[in-house]
C-alpha positions as CSV (number, residue, x, y, z in Angstrom):
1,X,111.6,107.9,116.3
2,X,112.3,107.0,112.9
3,X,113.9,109.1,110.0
4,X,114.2,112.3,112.2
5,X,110.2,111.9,113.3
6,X,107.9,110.6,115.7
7,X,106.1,107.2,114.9
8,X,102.8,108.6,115.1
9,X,103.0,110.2,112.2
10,X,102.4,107.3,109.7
11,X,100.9,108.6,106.9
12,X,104.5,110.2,105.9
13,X,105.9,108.7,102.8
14,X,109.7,108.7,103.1
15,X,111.5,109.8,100.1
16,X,115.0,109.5,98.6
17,X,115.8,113.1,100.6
18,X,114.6,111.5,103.7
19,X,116.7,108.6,103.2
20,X,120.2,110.7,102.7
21,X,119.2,113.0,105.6
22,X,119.1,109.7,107.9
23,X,122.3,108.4,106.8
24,X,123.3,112.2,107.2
25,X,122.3,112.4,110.3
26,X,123.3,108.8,111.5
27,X,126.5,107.7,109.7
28,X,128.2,111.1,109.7
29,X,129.3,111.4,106.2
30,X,128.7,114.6,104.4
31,X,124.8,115.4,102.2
32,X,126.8,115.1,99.1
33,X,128.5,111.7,100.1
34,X,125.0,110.5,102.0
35,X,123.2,111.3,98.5
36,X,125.5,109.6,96.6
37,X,125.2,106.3,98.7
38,X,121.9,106.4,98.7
39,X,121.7,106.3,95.2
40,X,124.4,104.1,94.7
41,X,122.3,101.1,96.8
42,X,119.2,101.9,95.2
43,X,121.0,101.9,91.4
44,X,122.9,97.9,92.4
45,X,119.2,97.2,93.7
46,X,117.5,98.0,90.2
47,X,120.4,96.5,87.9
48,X,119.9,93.2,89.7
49,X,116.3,93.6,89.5
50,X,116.6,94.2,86.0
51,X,118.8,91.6,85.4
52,X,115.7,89.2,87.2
53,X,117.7,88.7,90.3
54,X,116.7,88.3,93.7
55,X,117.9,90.5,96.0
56,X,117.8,89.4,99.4
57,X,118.1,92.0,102.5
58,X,118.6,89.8,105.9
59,X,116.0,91.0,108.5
60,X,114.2,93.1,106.1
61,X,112.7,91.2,102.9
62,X,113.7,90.0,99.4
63,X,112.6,92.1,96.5
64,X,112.0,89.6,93.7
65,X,111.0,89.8,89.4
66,X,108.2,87.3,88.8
67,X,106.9,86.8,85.0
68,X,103.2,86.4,84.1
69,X,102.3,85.1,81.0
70,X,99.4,86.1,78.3
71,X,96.0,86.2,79.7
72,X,92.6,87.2,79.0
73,X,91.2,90.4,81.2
74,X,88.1,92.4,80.8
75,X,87.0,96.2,80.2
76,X,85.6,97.3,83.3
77,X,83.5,99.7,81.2
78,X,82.1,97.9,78.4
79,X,82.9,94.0,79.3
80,X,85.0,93.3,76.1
81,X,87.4,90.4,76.7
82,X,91.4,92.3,76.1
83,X,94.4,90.3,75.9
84,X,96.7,91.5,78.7
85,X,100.2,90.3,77.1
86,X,103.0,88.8,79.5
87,X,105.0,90.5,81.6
88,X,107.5,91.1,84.6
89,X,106.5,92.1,88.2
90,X,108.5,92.9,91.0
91,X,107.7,91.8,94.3
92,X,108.4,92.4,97.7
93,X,108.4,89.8,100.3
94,X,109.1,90.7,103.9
95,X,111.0,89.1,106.1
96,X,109.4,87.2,109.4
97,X,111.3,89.8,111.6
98,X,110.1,92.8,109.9
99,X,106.5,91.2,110.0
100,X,107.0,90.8,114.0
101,X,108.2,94.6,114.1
102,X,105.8,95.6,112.3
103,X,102.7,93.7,114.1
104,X,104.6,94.4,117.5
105,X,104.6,98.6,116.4
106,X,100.3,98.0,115.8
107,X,99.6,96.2,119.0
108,X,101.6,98.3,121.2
109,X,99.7,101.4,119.6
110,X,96.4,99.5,119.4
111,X,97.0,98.7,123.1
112,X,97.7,102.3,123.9
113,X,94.3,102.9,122.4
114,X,92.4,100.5,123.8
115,X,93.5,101.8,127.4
116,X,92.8,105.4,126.6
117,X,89.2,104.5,125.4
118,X,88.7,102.4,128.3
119,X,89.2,105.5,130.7
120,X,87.2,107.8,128.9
């Protein structure tokens, strides 16, 4: 299980409440102080982000600001060149642990599939 519910249920989107009612549940402090640490690691996450630093999570992923410069796109609808001015993107790039996690999570459920369809 993860965040109170079970991991077939993927389509869930886990939310800030979610978040505070893990470290509720799991660290033991009260909703009040689990809400407030929540937001106090996603507020030092955006000021660093803002500030264009990395921030680096071991075993989970860095969340990094890249900047694009000026470039020409094009209207979809009518085909009329637009300049798209230059700008800063955040990305996320996960670590090689979470990747295994993750891909080990799909083939252990793809396996469970395959098995089920092969006895039907």
């Amino acid at each position: 299980m993860m965040w109170g519910r079970a991991m077939t249920d993927q389509s869930k989107t886990v939310t800030r409440v979610d978040l505070c009612e893990a470290v509720y549940q799991k660290v033991g402090l009260s909703r009040t102080e689990s809400s407030a640490f929540v937001e106090l690691v996603l507020k030092e996450i955006t000021d660093c982000l803002e500030k264009g630093e990395t921030v680096k999570l071991s075993s989970f992923g860095s969340f990094m600001v890249r900047k694009k410069g000026q470039r020409i796109g094009r209207n979809p609808k009518t085909g009329t060149e637009v300049p798209i001015s230059p700008r800063r993107v955040m990305v996320f790039k996960p670590s090689a642990i979470l990747k295994q996690r993750i891909n080990a999570q799909h083939r252990t459920n793809g396996d469970a599939t395959t098995k089920a369809q092969e006895e039907a």
